[in-house]
C-alpha positions in Angstrom: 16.2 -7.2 -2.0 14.4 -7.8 -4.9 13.3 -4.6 -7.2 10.4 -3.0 -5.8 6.9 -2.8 -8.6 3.9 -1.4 -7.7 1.2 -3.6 -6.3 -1.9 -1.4 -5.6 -3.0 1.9 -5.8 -3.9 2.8 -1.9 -7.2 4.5 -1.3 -5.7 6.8 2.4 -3.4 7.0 5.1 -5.7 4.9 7.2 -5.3 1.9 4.6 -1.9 2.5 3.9 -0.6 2.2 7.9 -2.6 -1.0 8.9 -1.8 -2.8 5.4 2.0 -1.6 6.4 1.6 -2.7 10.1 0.5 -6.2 8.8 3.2 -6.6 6.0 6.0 -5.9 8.7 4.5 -8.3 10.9 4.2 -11.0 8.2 7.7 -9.3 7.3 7.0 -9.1 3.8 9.3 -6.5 2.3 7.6 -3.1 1.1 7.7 0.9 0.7 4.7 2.9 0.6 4.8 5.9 -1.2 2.4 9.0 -0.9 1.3 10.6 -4.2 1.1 14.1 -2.1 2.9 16.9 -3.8 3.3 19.9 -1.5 3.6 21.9 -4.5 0.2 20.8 -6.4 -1.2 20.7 -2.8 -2.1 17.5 -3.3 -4.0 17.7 -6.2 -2.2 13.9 -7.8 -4.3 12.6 -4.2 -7.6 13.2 -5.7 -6.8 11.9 -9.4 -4.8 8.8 -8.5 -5.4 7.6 -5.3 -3.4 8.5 -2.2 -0.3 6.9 -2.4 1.0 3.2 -3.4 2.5 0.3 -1.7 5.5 -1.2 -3.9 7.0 -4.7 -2.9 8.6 -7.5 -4.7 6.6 -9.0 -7.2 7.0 -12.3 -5.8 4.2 -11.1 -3.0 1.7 -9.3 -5.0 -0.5 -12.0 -5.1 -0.4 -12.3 -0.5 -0.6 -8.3 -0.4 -3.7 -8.2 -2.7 -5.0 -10.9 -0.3 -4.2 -9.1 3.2 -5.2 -5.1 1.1 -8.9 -6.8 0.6 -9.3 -7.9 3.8 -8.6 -4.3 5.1 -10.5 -3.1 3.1 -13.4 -5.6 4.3 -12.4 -4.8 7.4 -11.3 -8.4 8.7 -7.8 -8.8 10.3 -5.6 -10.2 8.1 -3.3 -13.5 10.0 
């Protein structure tokens, strides 16, 4: 696998499982990674977003595509 970059802050938990549902169906390689901090309680959630998605660079470009239509609420195919 190629090395991993971050590709978009995302906005919830919400967002981040249906834009992860859609990537493994399209199976584009990703991690998402939550920017909760049991210790802060948190706190990183409200100043930076809740968590990113991080891919190959090569697919930044189709991932910004499919993120927008989430969040425009149309199915992304």
């Amino acid at each position: 696998m190629n090395e991993l970059v971050k590709i978009a802050v995302l906005e919830n938990p919400f967002e981040a499982q249906v834009l992860s549902d859609i990537l493994k169906d399209e199976e584009i390689p990703h991690v998402i990674r939550s920017y909760h901090d049991t210790a802060y309680d948190g706190l990183f959630q409200a100043q930076k977003g809740w968590g990113e998605i991080r891919a190959p660079l090569e697919y930044g470009k189709q991932i910004h595509e499919i993120l927008s239509d989430v969040r425009a609420g149309n199915q992304a195919e």
